[in-house]
C-alpha positions as semicolon CSV with decimal commas, in nm:
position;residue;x (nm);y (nm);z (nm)
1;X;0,367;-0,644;-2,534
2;X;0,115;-0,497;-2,770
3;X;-0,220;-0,491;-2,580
4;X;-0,474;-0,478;-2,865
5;X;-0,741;-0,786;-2,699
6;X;-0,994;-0,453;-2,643
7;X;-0,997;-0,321;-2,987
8;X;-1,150;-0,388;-3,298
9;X;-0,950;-0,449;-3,594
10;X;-1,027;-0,350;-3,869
11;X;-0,837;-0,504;-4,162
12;X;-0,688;-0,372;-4,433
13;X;-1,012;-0,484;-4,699
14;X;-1,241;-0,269;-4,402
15;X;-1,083;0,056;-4,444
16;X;-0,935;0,323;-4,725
17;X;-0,653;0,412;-4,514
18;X;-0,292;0,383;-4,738
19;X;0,058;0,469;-4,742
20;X;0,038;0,635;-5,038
21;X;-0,216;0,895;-4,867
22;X;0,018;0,918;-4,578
23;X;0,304;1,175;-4,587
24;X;0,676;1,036;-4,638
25;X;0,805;1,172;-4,349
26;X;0,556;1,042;-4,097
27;X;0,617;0,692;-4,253
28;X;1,003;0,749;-4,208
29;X;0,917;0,850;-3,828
30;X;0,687;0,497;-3,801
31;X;0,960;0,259;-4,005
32;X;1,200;0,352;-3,814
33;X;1,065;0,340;-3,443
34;X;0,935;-0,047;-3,593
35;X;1,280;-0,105;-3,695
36;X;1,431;-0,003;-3,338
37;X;1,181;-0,224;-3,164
38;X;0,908;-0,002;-3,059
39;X;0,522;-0,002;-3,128
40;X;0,411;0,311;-3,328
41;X;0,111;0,374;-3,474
42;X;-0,055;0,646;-3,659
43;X;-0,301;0,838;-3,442
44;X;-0,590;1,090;-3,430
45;X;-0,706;1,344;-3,678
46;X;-0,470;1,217;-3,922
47;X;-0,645;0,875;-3,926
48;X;-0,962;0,986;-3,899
49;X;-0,947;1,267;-4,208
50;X;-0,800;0,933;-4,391
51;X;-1,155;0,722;-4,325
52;X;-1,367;1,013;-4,411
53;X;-1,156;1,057;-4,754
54;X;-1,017;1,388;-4,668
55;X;-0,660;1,521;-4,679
56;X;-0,484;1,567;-4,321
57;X;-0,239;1,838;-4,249
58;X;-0,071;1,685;-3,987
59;X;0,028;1,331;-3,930
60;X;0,060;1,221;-3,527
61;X;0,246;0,947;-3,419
62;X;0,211;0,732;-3,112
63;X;0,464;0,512;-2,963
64;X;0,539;0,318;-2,640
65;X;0,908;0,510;-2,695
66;X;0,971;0,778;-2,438
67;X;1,042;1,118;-2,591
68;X;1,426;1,068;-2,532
69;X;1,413;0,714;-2,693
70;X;1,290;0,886;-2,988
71;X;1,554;1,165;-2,990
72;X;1,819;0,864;-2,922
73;X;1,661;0,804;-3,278
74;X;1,624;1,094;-3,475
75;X;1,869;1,355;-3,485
76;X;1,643;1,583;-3,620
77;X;1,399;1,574;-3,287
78;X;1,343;1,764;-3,023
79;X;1,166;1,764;-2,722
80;X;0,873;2,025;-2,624
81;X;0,565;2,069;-2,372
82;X;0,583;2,046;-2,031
83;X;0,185;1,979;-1,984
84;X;0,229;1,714;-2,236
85;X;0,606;1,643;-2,331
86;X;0,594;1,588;-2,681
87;X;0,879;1,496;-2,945
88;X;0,875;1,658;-3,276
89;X;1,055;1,519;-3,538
90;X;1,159;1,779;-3,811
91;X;1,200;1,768;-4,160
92;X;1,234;2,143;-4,274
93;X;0,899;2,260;-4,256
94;X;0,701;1,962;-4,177
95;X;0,647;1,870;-3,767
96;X;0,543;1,465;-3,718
97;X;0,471;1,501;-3,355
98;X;0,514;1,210;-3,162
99;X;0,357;1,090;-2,846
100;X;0,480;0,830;-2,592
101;X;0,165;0,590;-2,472
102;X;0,013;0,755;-2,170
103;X;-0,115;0,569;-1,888
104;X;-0,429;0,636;-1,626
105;X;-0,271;0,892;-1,363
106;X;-0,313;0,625;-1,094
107;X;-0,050;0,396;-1,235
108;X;0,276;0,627;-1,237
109;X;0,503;0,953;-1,183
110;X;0,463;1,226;-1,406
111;X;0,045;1,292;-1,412
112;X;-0,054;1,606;-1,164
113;X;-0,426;1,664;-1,112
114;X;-0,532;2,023;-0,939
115;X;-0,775;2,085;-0,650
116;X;-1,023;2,122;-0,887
117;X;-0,984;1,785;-1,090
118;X;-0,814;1,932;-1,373
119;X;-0,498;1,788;-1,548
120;X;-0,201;1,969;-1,480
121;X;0,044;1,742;-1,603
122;X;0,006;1,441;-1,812
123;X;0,348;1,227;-1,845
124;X;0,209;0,873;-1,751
125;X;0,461;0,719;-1,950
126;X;0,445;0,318;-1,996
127;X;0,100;0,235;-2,093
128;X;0,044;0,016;-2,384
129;X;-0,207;0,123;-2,688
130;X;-0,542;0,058;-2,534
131;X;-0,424;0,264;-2,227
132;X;-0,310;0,558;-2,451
133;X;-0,686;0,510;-2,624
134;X;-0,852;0,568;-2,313
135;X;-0,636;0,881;-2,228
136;X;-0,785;1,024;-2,548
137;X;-1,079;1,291;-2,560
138;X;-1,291;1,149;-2,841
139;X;-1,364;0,829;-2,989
140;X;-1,311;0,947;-3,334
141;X;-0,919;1,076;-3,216
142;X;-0,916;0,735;-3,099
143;X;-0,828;0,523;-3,384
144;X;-0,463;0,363;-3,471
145;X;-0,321;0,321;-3,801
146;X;-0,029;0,004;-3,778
147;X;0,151;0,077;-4,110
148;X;0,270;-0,275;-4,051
149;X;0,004;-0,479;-4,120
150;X;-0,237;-0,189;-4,248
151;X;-0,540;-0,287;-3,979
152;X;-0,682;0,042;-3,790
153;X;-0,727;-0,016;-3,421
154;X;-1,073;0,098;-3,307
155;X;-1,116;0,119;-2,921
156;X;-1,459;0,323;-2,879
157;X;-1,657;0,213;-3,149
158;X;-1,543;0,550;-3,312
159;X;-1,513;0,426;-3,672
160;X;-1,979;0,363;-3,614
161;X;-1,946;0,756;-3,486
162;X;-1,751;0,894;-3,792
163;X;-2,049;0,711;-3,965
164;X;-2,312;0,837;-3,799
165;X;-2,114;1,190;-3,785
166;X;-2,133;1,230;-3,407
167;X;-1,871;1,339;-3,129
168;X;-1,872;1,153;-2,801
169;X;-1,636;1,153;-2,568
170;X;-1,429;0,857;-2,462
171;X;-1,541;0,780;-2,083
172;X;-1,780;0,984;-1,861
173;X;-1,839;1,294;-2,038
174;X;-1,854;1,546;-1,679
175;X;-1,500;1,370;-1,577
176;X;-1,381;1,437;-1,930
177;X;-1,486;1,818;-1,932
178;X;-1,351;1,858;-1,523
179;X;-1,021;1,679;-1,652
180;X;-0,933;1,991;-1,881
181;X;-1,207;2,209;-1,943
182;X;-1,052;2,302;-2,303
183;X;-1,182;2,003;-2,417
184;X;-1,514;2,186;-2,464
185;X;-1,380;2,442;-2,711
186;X;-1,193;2,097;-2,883
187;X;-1,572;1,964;-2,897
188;X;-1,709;2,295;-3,071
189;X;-1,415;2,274;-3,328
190;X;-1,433;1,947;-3,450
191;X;-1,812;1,942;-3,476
192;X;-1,770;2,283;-3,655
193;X;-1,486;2,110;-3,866
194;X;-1,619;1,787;-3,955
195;X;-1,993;1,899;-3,963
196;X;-2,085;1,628;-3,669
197;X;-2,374;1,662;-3,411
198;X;-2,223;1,658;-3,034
199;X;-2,313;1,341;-2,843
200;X;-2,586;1,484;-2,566
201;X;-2,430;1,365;-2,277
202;X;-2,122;1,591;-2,450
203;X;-2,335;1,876;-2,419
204;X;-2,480;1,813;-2,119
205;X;-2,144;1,789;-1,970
206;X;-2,022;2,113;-2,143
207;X;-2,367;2,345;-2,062
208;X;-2,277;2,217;-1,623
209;X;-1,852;2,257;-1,655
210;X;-1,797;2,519;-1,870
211;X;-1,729;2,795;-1,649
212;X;-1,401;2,590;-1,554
213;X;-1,287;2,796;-1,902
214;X;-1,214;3,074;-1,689
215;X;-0,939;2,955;-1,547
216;X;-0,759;2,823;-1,819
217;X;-0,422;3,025;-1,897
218;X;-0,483;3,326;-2,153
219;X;-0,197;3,184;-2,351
220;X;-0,363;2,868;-2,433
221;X;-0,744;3,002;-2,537
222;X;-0,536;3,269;-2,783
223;X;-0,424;2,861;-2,946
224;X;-0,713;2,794;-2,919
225;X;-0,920;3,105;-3,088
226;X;-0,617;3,061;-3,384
227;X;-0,771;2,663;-3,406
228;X;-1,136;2,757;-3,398
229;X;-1,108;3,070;-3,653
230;X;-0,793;3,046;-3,873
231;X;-0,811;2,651;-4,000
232;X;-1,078;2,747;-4,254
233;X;-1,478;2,679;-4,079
234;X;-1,463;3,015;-3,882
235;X;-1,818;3,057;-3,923
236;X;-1,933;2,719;-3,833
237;X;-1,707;2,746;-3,524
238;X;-1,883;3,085;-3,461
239;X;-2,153;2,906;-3,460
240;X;-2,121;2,620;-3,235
241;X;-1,972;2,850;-2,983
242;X;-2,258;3,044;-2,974
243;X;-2,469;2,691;-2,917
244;X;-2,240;2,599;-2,634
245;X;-2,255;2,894;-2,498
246;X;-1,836;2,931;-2,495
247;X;-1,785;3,254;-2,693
248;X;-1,781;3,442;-2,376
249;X;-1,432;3,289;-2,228
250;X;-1,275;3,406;-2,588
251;X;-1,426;3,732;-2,693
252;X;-1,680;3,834;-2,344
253;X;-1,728;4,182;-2,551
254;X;-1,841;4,060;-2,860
255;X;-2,025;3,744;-2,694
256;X;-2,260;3,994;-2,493
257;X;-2,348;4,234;-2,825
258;X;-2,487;3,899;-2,929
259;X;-2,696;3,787;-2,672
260;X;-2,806;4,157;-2,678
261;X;-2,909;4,087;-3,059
262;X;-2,678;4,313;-3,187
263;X;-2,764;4,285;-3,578
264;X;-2,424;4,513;-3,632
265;X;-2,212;4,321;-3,466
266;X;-2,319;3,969;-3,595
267;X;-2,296;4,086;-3,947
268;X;-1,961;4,243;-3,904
269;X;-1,819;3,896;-3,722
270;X;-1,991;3,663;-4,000
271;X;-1,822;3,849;-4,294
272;X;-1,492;3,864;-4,158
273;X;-1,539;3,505;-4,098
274;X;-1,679;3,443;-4,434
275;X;-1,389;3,631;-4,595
276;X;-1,107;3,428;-4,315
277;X;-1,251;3,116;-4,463
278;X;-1,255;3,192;-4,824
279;X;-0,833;3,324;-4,795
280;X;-0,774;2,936;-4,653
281;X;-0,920;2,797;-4,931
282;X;-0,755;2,980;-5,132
283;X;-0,455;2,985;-4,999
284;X;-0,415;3,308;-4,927
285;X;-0,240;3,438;-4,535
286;X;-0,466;3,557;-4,244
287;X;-0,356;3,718;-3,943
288;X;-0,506;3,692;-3,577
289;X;-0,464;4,113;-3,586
290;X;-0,763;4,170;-3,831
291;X;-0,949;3,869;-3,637
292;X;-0,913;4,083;-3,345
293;X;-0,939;4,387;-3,466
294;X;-1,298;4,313;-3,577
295;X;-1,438;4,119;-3,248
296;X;-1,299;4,433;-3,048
297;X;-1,392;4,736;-3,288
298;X;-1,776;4,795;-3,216
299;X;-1,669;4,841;-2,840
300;X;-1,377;5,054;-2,968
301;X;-1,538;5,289;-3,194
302;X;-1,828;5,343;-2,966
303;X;-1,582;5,440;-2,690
304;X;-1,379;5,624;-2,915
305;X;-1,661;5,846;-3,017
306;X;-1,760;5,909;-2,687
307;X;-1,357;6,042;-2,598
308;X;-1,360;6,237;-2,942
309;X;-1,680;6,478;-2,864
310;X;-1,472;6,564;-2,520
311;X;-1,246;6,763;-2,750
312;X;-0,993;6,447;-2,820
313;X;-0,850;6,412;-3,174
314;X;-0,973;6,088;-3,362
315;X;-0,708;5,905;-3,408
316;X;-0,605;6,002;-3,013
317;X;-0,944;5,900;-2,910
318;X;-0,881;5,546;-3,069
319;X;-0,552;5,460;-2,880
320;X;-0,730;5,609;-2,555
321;X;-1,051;5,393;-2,622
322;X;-0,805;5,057;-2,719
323;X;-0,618;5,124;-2,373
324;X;-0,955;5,086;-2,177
325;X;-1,072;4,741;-2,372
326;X;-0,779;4,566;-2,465
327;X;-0,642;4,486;-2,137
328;X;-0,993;4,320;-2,091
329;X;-0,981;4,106;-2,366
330;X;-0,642;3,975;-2,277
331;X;-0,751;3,847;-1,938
332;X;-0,920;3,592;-2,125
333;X;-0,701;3,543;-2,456
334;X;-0,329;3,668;-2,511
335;X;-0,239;3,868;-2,800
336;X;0,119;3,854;-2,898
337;X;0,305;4,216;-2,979
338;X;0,337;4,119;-3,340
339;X;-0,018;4,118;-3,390
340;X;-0,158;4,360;-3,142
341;X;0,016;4,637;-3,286
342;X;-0,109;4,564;-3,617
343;X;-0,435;4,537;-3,470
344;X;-0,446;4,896;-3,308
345;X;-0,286;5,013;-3,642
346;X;-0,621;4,904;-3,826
347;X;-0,826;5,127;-3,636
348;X;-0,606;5,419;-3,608
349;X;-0,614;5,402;-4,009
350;X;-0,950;5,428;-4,039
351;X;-1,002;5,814;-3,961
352;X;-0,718;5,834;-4,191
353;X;-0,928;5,739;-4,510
354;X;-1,153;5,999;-4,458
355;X;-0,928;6,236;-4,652
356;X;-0,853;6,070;-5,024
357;X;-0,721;6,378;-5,161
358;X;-0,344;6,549;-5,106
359;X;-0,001;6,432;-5,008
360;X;-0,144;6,226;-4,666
361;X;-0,388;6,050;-4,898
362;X;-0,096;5,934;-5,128
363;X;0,108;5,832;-4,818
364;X;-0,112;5,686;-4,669
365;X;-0,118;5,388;-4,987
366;X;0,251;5,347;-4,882
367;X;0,170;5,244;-4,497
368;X;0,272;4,870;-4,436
369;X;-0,109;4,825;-4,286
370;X;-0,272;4,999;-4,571
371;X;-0,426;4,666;-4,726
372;X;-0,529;4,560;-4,414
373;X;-0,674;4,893;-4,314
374;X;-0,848;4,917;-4,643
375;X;-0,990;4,584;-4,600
376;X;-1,133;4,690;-4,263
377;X;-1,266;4,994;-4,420
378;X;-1,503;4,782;-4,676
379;X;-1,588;4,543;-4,391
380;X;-1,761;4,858;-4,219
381;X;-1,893;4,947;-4,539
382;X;-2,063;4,644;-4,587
383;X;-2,255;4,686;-4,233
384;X;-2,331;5,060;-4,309
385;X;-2,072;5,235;-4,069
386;X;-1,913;5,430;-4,376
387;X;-2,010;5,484;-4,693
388;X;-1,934;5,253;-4,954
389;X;-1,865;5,508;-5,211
390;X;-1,565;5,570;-4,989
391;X;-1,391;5,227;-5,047
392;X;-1,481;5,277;-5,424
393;X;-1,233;5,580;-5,422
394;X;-1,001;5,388;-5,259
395;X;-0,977;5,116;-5,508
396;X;-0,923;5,360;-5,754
397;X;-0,689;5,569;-5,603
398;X;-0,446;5,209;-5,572
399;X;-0,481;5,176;-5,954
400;X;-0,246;5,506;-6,082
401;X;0,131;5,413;-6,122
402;X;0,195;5,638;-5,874
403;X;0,035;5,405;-5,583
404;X;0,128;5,093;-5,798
405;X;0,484;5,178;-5,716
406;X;0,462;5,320;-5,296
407;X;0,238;4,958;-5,242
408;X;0,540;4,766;-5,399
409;X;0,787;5,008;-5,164
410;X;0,575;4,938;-4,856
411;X;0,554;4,531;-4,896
412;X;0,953;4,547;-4,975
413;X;1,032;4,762;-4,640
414;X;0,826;4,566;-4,454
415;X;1,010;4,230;-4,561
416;X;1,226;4,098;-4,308
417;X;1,588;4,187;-4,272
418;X;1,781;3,911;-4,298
419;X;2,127;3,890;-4,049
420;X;2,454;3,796;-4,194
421;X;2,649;3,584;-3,974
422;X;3,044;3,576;-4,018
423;X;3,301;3,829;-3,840
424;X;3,186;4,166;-3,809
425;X;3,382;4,418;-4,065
426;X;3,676;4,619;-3,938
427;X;3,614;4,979;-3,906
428;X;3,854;5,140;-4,106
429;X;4,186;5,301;-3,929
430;X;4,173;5,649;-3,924
């Protein structure tokens, strides 16, 4: 039974919310859970990019279905999460994630709170919509789309707060922070993102609980450092991290050069941001290894300098001076292979660039990291670590022929080798 007595709906003449703004194959994903009898809605950011007249990326469906009713469904689903099992509908490239209702962890099987009042597991299944709405973290990701008569379901007065460009949370604000402590990083991102104020109780609640941060896995705040500085408002997230005091459970290092006033390092971290940004907009690719590599290197190099005068080599000194701080900073985020090595390869370039003359500087233009290296270079330029002359000669050096061509060789070995599947060949007799 669809339990929508505790919402306001808003009808269709209320709202600019339309198919034609919503993405084909999250409407296939909603017809057909209507047509097989369930409830389904569209939920969260989706609907709430819609009423402020922005474009989503993602489209979130939720439905009283259980996450094997909607495989039953779609053949093209699978099911994922163990915190929050989740069904993801695919259609090549594009993910419609769809969530079953959740209920209050009281009322069934499946929801595990810790000793410490955080969610460990949240599979409440069973609810109807105005439970699910209530399971939600803020009132603005609380707000249902029903494609079938085109009303938006609006538990928690968020449609006023999208007005009035605030973030509250949904509930007590403390119980909401103790619940899952990431929620605090969600609250700096969205206000970042949207360019909302946070509620004060929010705050409040964030400035007492956040310490909980600490004991969130490492795997989940690396998701969450990719969220707050690779979806294009870097800077403001920077920013409201620093308010909230929260930088220090992603990037402790960096976080304490601040608070130190560290003019260097704040520089340094509001380019790269500036430039991160400007690539999304653009459309361009970023990488969580330069991200890194730049929260990490003031620490690095000042290490590094300190193992160099002892008689190490530079480049030496650099991999010594990484193997001391790293291993820190991965306590409190993980960095994946594929982008730590790349990361370590930045900085062991950057001695490298010192010599622009010879058969190592012309090599050098064919490394895979070059561009990346080179990029880092002018970033330390631009805060007075090197001089910028230096990148100048670079620039020119990638402009002969001759460096035209070992860039275009570099970027075609470092494409990805396809495998053939089939038999394997005979070897031929002897």
């Amino acid at each position: 039974m669809n339990n929508t007595a505790l919402a306001h709906v808003v009808s269709q003449s209320e709202h600019d919310v339309s198919r034609d703004n919503i993405s084909k194959n999250a409407l296939k994903v909603l017809d057909r859970l209507n047509e097989a009898g369930f409830e389904s809605y569209l939920v969260g950011g989706g609907v709430r990019d819609l009423l402020l007249g922005r474009r989503p990326k993602d489209f979130d469906v939720s439905t009283n279905a259980s996450p094997e009713e909607v495989k039953e469904i779609f053949k093209n689903c699978r099911i994922i999460g163990r915190r929050f099992r989740l069904a993801h509908v695919v259609f090549g490239r594009d993910i419609i994630e769809v969530a079953t209702f959740r209920a209050a962890h009281s009322e069934g099987e499946g929801g595990v709170t810790g000793d410490t009042g955080r969610i460990v597991r949240d599979n409440v299944y069973g609810g109807t919509v105005a439970d699910d709405a209530a399971r939600r973290d803020f009132t603005v990701n609380a707000l249902y789309y029903n494609i079938a008569d085109a009303t938006v379901l609006d538990f928690y007065h968020g449609i006023e707060d999208l007005r009035n460009g605030e973030l509250k949370f949904i509930g007590d604000a403390e119980a909401r922070v103790v619940e899952d402590p990431v929620r605090a990083l969600r609250a700096a991102r969205f206000a970042a993102k949207l360019d909302f104020t946070v509620a004060a109780d929010v705050a409040a609640a964030i400035d007492q609980y956040h310490f909980k941060l600490a004991d969130i896995p490492s795997a989940r705040m690396f998701d969450e450092v990719l969220k707050l500085l690779q979806s294009g408002h870097g800077v403001a997230s920077l920013d409201w991290l620093r308010k909230l005091d929260l930088l220090q459970y992603l990037f402790p290092a960096a976080d304490s050069r601040l608070k130190q006033g560290d003019e260097k390092a704040e520089h340094m971290l509001l380019l790269a941001l500036q430039n991160t940004d400007n690539r999304i907009s653009n459309d361009l690719a970023v990488t969580p290894a330069f991200i890194y590599a730049v929260f990490l290197w003031l620490d690095i190099a000042e290490l590094a300098d300190k193992i160099e005068s002892s008689g190490h080599p530079p480049v030496q000194a650099l991999h010594m001076a990484a193997d001391e701080i790293v291993p820190a900073q991965l306590k409190r985020t993980s960095l994946p292979r594929r982008y730590s090595v790349p990361m370590r390869e930045i900085w062991t370039l950057q001695p490298r660039f010192k010599r622009t003359q010879g058969k190592r500087a012309k090599l050098l233009i064919g490394n895979p990291r070059f561009r990346a290296g080179y990029d880092f270079l002018c970033l330390r330029a631009q805060i007075g670590e090197v001089a910028q002359s230096l990148c100048d000669t670079w620039e020119k050096l990638q402009q002969t022929p001759e460096a035209q061509a070992a860039i275009a060789a570099s970027r075609q070995r470092s494409r990805p080798v396809r495998r053939t599947r089939g038999k394997p060949k005979r070897k031929p007799q002897a």
